[in-house]
Structures are given as structure tokens and as C-alpha cells.
C-alpha positions as CSV (number, residue, x, y, z in Angstrom):
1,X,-25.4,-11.9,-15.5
2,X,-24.4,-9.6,-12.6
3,X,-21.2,-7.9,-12.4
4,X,-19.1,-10.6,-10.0
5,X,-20.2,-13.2,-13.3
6,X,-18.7,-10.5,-15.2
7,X,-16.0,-10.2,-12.9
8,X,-15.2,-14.0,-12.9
9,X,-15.6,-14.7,-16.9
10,X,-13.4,-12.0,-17.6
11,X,-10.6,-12.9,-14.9
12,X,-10.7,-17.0,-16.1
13,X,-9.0,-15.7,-19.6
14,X,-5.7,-14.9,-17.6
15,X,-3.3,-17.1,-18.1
16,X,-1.4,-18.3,-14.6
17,X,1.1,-16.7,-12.8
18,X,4.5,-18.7,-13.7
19,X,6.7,-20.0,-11.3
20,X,10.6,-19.7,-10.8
21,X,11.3,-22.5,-13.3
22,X,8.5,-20.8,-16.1
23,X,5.6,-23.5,-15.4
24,X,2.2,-22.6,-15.1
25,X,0.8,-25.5,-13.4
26,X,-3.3,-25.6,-14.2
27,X,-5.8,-25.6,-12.3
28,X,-6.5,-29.7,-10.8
29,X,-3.1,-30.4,-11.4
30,X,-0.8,-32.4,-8.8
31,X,2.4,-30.4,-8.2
32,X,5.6,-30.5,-6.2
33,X,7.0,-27.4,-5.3
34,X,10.1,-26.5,-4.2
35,X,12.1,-23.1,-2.4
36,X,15.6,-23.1,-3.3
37,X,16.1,-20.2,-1.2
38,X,15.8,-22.2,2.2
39,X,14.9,-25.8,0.6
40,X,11.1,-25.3,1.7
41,X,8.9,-28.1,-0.2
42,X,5.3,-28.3,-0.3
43,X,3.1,-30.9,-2.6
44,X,-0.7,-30.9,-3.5
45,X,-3.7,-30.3,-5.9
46,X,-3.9,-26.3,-7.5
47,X,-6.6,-24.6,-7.0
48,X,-6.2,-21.5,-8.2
49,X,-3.0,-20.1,-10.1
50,X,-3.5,-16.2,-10.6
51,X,-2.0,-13.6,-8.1
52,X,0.1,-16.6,-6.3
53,X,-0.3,-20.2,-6.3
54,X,-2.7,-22.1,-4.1
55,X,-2.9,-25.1,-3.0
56,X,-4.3,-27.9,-1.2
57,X,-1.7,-29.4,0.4
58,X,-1.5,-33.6,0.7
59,X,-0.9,-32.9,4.2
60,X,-5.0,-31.7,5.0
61,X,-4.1,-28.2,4.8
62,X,-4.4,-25.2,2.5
63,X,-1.1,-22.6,1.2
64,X,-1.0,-19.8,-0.6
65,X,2.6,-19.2,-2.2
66,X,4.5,-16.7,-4.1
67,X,4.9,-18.3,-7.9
68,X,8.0,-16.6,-8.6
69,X,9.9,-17.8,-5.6
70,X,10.0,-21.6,-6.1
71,X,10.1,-24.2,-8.8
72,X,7.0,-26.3,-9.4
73,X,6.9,-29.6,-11.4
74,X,3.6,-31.9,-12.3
75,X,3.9,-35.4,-10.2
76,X,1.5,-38.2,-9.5
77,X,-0.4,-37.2,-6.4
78,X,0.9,-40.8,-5.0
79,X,4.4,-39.3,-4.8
80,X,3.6,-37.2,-2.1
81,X,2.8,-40.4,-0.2
């Protein structure tokens, strides 16, 4: 095993960065997520949840957003429809 195996075994123990409301959405999961600060929303699949939240988006795209800064609850990805 090389060092960035090392690197990545070690980092998967972390638990997820939580989000304004507390919830650590996992890895897979469908989330909406909302910005109360200026009513921002974005909706899609995690794919990674340590140092930020990122996501691809149901709109074809990618984002990578501050976890502390909005409020993030598991729906059905056929909400975001």
C-alpha cells in the first residue's frame, strides 16, 4: 500500500462535516439543501462530505458548499423533479 492508500483509509474514518441544521448527509445520499441567509437552494446526490459538502447537482452540474452555512435534509431524488 502506498502512502495516498494510506492517506485515503485513514481520511474515510472521519465522520462528515455537519450542516447548519446538525445532519451529516452520507455519502450516495439525495439531499435538499437550503441557505437561509439569501434563500439559495440547491438539490442532488453527495459525493463527498468532509471539508464542505459536494454535490452533484440534479441540474447536470457539480457544487461545492460550505456545510455550516445551510440546512440539508434527505429527499427522494424525484422531488427535485
Amino acid at each position: 500500500m502506498d502512502a495516498t492508500d494510506l492517506d485515503w483509509a485513514f481520511t474515510q474514518g472521519w465522520p462528515g462535516d455537519p450542516t447548519l441544521n446538525g445532519f451529516v448527509p452520507q455519502v450516495g445520499e439525495h439531499v435538499f439543501c437550503y441557505r437561509p441567509s439569501d434563500g439559495a437552494t440547491r438539490c442532488g446526490t453527495v459525493d463527498d462530505n468532509r471539508a464542505g459538502l459536494f454535490l452533484a447537482t440534479c441540474a447536470s452540474g457539480r457544487v461545492a458548499l460550505t456545510a455550516a452555512r445551510w440546512a440539508v435534509t434527505a429527499t427522494p431524488a424525484a422531488a427535485c423533479a
